[in-house]
C-alpha positions as CSV (number, residue, x, y, z in Angstrom):
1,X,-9.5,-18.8,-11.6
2,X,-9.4,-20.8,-15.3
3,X,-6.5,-20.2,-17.3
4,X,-9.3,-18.5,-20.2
5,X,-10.6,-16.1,-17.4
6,X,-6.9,-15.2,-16.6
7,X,-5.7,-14.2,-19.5
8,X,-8.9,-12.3,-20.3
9,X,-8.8,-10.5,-17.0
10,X,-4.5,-9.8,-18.1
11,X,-6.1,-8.3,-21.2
12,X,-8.8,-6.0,-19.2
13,X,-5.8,-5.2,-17.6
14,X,-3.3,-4.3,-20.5
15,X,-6.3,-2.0,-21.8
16,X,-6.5,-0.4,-18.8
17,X,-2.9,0.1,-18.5
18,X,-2.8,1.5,-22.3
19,X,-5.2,4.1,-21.4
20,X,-2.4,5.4,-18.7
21,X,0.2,5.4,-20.7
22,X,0.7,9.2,-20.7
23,X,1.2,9.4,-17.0
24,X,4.0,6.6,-17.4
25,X,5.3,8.9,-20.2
26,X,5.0,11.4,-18.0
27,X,7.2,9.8,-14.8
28,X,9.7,8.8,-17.4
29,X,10.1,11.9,-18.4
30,X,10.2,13.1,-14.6
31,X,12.5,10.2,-13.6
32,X,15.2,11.3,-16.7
33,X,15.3,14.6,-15.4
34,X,15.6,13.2,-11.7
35,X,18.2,11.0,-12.6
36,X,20.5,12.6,-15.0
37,X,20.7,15.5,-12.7
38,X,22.1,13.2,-9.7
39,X,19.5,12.5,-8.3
40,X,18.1,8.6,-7.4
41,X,15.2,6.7,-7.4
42,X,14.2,4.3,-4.3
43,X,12.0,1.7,-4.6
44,X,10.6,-0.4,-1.9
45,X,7.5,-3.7,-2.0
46,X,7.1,-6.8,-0.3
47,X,6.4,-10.4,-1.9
48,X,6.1,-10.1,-5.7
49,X,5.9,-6.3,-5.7
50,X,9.6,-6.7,-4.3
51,X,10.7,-8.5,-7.1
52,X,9.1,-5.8,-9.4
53,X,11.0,-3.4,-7.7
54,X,14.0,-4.6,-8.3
55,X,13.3,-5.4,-11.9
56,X,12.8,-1.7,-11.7
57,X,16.1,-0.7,-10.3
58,X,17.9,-3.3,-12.6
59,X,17.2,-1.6,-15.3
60,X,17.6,1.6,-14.5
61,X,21.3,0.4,-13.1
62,X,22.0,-1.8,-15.6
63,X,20.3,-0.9,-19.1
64,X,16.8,-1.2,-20.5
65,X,16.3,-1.1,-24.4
66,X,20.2,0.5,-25.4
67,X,23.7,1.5,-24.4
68,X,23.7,4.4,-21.6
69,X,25.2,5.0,-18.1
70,X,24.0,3.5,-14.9
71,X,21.6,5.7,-13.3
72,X,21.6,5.6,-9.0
73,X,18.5,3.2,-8.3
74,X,18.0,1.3,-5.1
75,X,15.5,-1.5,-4.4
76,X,15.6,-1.1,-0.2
77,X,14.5,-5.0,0.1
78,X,17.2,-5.8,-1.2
79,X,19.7,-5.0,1.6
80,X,19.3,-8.4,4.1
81,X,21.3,-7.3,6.5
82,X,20.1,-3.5,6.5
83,X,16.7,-5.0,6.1
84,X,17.0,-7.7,9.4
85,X,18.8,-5.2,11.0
86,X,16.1,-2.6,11.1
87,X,13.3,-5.1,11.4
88,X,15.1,-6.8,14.6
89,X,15.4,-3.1,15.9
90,X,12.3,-1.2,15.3
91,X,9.8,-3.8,13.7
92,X,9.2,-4.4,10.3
93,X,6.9,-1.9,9.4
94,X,9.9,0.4,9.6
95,X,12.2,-1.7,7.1
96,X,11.7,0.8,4.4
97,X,10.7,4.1,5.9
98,X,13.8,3.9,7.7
99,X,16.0,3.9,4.6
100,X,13.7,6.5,2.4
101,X,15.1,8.4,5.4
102,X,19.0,7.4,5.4
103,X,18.8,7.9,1.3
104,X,15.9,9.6,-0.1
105,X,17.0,13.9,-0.8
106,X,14.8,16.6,-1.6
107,X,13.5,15.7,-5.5
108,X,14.5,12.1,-5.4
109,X,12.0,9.9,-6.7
110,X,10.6,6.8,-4.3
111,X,8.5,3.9,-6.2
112,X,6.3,2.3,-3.7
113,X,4.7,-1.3,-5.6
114,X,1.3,-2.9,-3.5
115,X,-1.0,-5.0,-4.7
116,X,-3.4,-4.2,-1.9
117,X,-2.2,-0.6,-1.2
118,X,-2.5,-1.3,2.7
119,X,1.2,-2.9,3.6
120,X,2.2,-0.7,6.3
121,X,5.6,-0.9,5.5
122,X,4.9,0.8,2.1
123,X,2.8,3.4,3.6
124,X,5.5,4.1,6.3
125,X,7.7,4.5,3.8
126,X,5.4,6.8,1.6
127,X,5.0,8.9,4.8
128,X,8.8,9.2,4.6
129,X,9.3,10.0,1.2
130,X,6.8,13.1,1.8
131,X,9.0,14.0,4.9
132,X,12.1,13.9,2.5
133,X,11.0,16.1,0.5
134,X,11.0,13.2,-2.6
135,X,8.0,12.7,-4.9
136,X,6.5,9.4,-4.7
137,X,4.4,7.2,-6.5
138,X,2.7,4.4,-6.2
139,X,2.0,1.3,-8.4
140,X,-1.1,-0.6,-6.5
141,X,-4.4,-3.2,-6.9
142,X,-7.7,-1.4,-7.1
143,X,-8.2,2.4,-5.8
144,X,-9.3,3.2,-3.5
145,X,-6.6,2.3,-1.2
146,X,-4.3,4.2,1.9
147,X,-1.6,4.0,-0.3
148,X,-2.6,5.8,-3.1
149,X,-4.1,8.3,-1.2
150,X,-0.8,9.5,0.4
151,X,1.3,10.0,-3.0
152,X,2.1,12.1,-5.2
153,X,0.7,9.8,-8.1
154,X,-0.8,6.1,-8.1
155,X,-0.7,3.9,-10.7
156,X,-4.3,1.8,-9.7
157,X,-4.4,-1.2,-11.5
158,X,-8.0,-2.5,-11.7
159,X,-7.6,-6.3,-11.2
160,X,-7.0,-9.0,-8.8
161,X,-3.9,-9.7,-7.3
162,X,-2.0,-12.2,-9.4
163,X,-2.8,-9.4,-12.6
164,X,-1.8,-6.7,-10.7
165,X,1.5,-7.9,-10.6
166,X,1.7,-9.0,-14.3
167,X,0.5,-5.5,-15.4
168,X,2.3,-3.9,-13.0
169,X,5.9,-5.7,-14.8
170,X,4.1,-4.2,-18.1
171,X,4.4,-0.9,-16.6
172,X,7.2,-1.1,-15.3
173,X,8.7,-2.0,-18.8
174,X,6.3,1.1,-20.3
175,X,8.2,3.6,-17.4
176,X,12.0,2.2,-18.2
177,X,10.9,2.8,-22.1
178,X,10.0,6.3,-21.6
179,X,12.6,7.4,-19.3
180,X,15.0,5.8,-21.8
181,X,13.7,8.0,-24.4
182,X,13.1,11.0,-22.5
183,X,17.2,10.6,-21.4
184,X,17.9,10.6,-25.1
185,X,16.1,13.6,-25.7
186,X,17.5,15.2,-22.9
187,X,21.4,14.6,-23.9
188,X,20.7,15.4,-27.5
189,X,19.1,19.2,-26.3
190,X,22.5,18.9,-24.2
191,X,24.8,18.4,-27.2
């Protein structure tokens, strides 16, 4: 792919993202009710979408836009020894299924990221979530896909692989932005 047709394709993208901007609204405003109220998000990809992940856990842990408390987010990748130990145990399609099942409660949140929507890993782990009792959702390339077929909500982003992953850091920046203003709104109806 030309560097032109990239960026072009990043832009399709971004549109397409824009027009889904009230269902990220709508999981921040799900996620600020999930988390102030104790409860946690997991969030679990391989390759790039791991990285996203735990983009997405950083901030929530650390801080997005302003000043507030940490918030209880795990990116399950990001455990090496949990992760070789359950790999070297029962395979690696277990890696994160294993600990949606060791951490995920009932009304949790678990935030699966695949560019292709067929890692069985990420599915195993969707599978889990729904056995938990947590809602999950799913960030992922072009629908349809296994993935997004097993969640609660998908995220489908309409590009090839290298763009899914830059739109999916866009979202990921939309979703930290709304749950950051949904918290506000929450503590000031709480004051």
């Amino acid at each position: 792919m030309n560097s032109i047709r990239h960026v072009d394709d990043l832009r399709e993208a971004l549109d397409w993202l824009r027009a889904q901007s009230s269902s990220l609204d709508r999981w921040g405003h799900q996620l600020a009710a999930t988390l102030s109220g104790g409860g946690r998000l997991l969030a679990a990809g391989n390759g790039g979408s791991a990285a996203e992940a735990q983009h997405l856990t950083a901030e929530l842990v650390g801080r997005f836009d302003g000043d507030r408390r940490p918030f209880s987010a795990i990116a399950l990748h990001a455990d090496t020894s949990t992760m070789t130990a359950i790999g070297n145990d029962y395979g690696y399609d277990d890696v994160f299924a294993r600990q949606v099942t060791g951490h995920a409660r009932p009304g949790d949140v678990v935030v699966l990221l695949s560019t292709s929507g067929r890692s069985p890993n990420v599915l195993r782990a969707a599978e889990a979530a729904r056995r938990a009792g947590a809602t999950s959702w799913a960030m992922t390339g072009r629908a349809p896909n296994p993935l997004a077929s097993i969640v609660d909500e998908a995220l489908c982003v309409p590009a090839e692989s290298a763009t899914v992953q830059e739109a999916h850091l866009v979202a990921v920046h939309v979703l930290c932005g709304a749950f950051e203003q949904a918290l506000a709104r929450l503590e000031r109806r709480a004051s």
